[in-house]
Every structure is written in structure tokens, then in C-alpha cells.
C-alpha positions in Angstrom: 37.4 70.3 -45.1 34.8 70.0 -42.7 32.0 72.5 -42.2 32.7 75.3 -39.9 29.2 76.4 -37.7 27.9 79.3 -38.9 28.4 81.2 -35.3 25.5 84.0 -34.0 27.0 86.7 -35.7 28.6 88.6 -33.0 32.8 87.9 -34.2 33.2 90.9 -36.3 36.5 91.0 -38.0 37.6 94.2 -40.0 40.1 93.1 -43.3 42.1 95.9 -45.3 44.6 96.1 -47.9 46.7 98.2 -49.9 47.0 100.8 -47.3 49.6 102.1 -49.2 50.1 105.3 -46.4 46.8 105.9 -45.3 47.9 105.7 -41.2 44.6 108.3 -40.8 42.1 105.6 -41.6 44.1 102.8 -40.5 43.9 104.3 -36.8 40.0 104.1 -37.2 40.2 100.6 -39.2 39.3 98.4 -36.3 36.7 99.8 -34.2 34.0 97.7 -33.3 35.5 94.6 -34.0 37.3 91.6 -32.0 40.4 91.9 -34.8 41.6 93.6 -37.6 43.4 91.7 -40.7 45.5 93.8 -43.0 47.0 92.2 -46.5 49.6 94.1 -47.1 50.6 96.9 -49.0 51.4 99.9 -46.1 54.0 101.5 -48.2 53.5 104.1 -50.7 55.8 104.7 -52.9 53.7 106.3 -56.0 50.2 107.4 -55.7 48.5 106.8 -59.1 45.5 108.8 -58.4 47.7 111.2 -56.8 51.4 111.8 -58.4 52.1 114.5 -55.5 52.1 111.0 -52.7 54.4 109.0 -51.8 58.2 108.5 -51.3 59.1 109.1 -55.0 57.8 112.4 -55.8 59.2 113.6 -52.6 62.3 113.0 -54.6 62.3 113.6 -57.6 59.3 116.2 -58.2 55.7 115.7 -59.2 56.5 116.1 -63.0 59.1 113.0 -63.1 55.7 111.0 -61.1 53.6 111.7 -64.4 55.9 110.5 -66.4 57.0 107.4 -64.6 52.8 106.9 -63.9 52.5 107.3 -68.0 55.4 104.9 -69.6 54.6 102.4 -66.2 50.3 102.9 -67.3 51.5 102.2 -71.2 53.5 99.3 -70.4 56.8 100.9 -71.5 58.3 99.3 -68.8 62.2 99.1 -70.0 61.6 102.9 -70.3 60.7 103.7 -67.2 63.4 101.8 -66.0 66.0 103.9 -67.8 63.9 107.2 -67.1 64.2 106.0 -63.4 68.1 105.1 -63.3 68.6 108.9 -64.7 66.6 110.4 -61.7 68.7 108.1 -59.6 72.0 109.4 -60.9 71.3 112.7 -60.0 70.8 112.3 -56.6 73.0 112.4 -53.8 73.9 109.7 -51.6 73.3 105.6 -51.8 69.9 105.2 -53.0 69.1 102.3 -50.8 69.8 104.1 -48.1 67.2 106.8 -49.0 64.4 104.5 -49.8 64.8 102.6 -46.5 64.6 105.8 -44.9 61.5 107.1 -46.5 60.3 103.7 -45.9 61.4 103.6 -42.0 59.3 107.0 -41.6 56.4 105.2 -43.1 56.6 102.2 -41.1 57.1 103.9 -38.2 53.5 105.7 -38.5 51.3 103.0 -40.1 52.4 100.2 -37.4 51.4 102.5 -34.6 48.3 102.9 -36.1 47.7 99.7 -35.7 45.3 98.7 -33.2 45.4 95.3 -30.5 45.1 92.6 -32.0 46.4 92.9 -35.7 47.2 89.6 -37.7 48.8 91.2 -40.9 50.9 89.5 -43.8 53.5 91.2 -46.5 52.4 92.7 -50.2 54.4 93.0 -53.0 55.7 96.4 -52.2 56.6 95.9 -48.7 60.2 95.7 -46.9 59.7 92.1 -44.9 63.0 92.4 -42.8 61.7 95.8 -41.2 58.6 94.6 -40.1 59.9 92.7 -37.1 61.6 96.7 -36.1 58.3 97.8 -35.8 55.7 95.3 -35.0 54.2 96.1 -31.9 53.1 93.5 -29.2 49.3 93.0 -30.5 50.5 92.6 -33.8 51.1 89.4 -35.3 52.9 88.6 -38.9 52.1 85.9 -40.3 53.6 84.3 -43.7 52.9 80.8 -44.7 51.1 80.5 -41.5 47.9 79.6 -39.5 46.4 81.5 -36.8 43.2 80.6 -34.6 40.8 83.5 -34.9 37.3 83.7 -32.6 37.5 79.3 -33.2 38.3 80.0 -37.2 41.4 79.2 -38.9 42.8 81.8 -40.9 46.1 81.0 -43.4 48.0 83.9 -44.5 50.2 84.0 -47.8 52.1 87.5 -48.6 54.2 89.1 -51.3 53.5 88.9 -55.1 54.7 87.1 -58.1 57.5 87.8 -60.0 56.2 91.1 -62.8 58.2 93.9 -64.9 57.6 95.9 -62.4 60.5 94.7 -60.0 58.4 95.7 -56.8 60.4 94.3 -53.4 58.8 91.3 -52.2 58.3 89.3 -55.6 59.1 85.8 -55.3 58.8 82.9 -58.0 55.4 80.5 -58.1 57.1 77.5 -56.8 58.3 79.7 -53.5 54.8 81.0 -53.3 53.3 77.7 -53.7 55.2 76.2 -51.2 53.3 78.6 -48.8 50.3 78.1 -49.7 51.1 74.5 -49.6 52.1 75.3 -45.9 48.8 77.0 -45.2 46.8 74.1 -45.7 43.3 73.5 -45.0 41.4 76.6 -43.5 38.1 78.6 -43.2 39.6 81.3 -44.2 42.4 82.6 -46.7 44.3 85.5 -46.7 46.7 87.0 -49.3 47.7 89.8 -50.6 46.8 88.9 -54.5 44.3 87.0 -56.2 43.6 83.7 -57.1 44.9 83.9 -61.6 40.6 84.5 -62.5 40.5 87.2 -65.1 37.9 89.2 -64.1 39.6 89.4 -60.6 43.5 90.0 -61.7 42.2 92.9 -64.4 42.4 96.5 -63.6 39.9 98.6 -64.8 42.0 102.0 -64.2 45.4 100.9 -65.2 43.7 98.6 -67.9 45.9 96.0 -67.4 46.4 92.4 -65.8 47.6 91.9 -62.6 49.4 88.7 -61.6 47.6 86.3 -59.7 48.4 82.9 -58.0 47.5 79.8 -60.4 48.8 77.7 -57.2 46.1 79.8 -54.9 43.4 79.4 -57.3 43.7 75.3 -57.1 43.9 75.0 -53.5 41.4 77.6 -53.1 39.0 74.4 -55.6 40.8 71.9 -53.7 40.6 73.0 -49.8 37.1 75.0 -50.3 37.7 77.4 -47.4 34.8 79.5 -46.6 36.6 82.8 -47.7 39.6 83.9 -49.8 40.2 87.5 -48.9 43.0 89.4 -51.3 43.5 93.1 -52.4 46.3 94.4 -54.8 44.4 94.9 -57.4 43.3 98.6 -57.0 40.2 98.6 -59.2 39.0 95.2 -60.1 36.6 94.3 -62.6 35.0 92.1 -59.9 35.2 92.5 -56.7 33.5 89.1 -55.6 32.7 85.8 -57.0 32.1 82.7 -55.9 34.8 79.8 -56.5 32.9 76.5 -55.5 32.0 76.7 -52.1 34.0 79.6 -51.8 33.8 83.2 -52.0 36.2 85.2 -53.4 36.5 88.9 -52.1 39.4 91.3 -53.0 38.4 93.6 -49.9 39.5 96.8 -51.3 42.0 99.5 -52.1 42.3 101.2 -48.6 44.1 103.7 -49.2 41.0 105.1 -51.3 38.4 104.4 -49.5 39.3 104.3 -45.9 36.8 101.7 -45.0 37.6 98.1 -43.9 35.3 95.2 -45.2 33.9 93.2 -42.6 33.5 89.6 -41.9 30.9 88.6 -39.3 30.0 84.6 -38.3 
């Protein structure tokens, strides 16, 4: 695509992902800048670093959290299935119904926390049909889509692909391809995973690959935007590299660290 001037430097645009629950931080997430982008990820269902977070210890205890976090972290994955349909069958009432409620609650803080404008696409463990309950005016999903940002293009891509895991919004590569296909030619990229690199897909915490997009990684070598901005993975083994003429950031696991990365042109 054509070069993009380099601007004076005064666009500041704040990026986050993985927010995972962190409403606190995401109040604080866009000041000074003209916009903040978030890649998805709000909800928190299980806090790795912290088994006592999120909408499953709340029901089923901190102890059952360690043990889902251990067979999950030693790829016992069938296991912590079954462990995870006994919990279920002990509770009372329709367990859909009790996730989207704990997930409603969350919604209902982290979008007001967002602050005017917001352009923000899906991750893997978000609810897509609620977002359009709670998106405020100011904030604007985007999903396959181009947006016009300070006289940049910006293409979003959410959700994840397909893993043992089972998280909500996993869809198969040719669905996900198609939206990047959509997407096109821009300056810069946003998604909520990585480009299928393997120092960028591998978690140095959970010690384990991630699944990344082999269909983002080629248009990212084909379409040389300026940036591809990602996050999912929580604690990559790199954070930034340069793919041709583009760089490559995974922007960070907000949730940890409370603090945006920032793009300035």
C-alpha cells in the first residue's frame, strides 16, 4: 500500500487488551490521547495469577480454581473438562444463565469505563451478542471492519481460533480469514491474537503455544501495514518484531499492568 506521512507527532492513541476485569485502569486508560483502542478480552472468567478472580471461583471456591488452573497449565484438557462438568452438576439452576449473569455484571462495569471515543473489537473469551446491550454512544465495535482514525486506517479482526480450550468466541480459519480478507489494505491492524510466529504465539508463564492467525501473518507480508497491534498472549516471549515493513506489537496483558501502549504519528 502506499506510504502513510509520518504526521508531527501530536495523534496519540492509547491500545489495550486482555482487560480481563480490570474496569479501575480501564477508566484511566485513555487520558491524554485523541482515542483509545481496546482488543478484546474484558471478561474474566479465571485469573491465572490470581485463582481468587473472576466469575468461576465466585462459584465454585478458590480450591476448584487451582485445580482447574493446574490440569488446564498441564494440558490435561479432557480432564478439566470432566472436573468442570462435576462442579456444574452441583450447582443450582441453568448454568448459562449464571454465566451470562456474571458476565452482564461485568459488562455493565468495564463498558462504562470506557471513555469517548472507544473503537474496540471481540477476544476469544468475550460474549459478541451483548456488546451491542452495552456499548455506549462513543464506542464503536468493529469486526471485519475499517475505521478512519486522526487520517489513518485502522482494520479490526476479533475472536480467536478454534483451541481445546472451548473459549466463546472461537471460530474456524477460513471464517477468520474471510475477515481479514475484509479488512484489507490498512496502516494499521488490530486483532485480538497474533500473527502464527513462534516467538509471538509462545507463553512463557503457561509454557505453552498459543494459537495464532497463519491467514494474519500473510496479509500482514502481503498488505505491509505500518502496525499489527494484538494481545492474548499474556506473557510472550517477544513482545515486538518486525515483519517486513511492519512492526509487530502484542500491546500487553492489561489486566496486569494497567498501562496502555501508545501509538503516536
Amino acid at each position: 500500500m502506499a506510504p502513510t506521512p509520518p504526521g508531527d507527532g501530536s495523534t496519540r492513541i492509547h491500545v489495550v487488551s486482555d482487560v480481563h476485569g480490570n474496569a479501575r485502569d480501564l477508566a484511566k486508560a485513555g487520558e491524554g490521547a485523541d482515542a483509545l483502542v481496546c482488543l478484546g478480552d474484558l471478561i474474566l472468567f479465571l485469573d491465572y495469577a490470581d485463582h481468587s478472580r473472576g466469575i468461576f471461583p465466585d462459584l465454585f471456591g478458590v480450591e476448584n480454581a487451582d485445580r482447574i488452573v493446574e490440569l488446564r497449565t498441564a494440558r490435561r484438557f479432557a480432564e478439566a473438562r470432566e472436573f468442570g462438568k462435576r462442579l456444574w452438576a452441583g450447582v443450582e439452576g441453568d448454568r448459562a444463565r449464571l454465566i451470562e449473569q456474571a458476565v452482564r455484571k461485568q459488562y455493565a462495569e468495564l463498558f462504562a469505563a470506557f471513555p469517548t471515543p472507544t473503537y474496540a473489537t471481540y477476544g476469544n473469551v468475550d460474549m459478541p451478542p451483548l456488546w451491542k446491550e452495552y456499548a455506549r454512544e462513543g464506542t464503536t465495535v468493529l469486526d471485519g471492519q475499517r475505521v478512519e482514525i486522526a487520517g489513518r486506517v485502522f482494520g479490526f479482526v476479533g475472536g480467536g481460533l478454534r483451541t481445546p480450550m472451548r473459549t466463546p468466541y472461537e471460530i474456524g480459519d477460513e471464517e477468520y480469514a474471510a475477515k481479514i480478507e475484509a479488512v484489507g489494505e490498512v496502516d494499521v491492524l488490530c486483532t485480538h491474537i497474533p500473527p502464527d510466529v513462534p516467538e509471538l504465539v509462545y507463553d512463557t508463564v503457561a509454557r505453552r503455544f498459543e494459537r495464532g492467525s497463519r491467514a494474519l501473518l500473510d496479509a500482514i507480508r502481503r498488505t505491509r501495514p505500518r502496525y499489527a497491534l494484538f494481545g492474548h498472549v499474556h506473557q510472550p516471549l517477544v513482545r515486538r518484531m518486525r515483519i517486513g515493513a511492519t512492526e509487530c506489537v502484542n500491546v500487553g496483558h492489561f489486566a496486569g499492568t494497567g498501562r496502555p501502549w501508545v501509538l503516536r504519528w
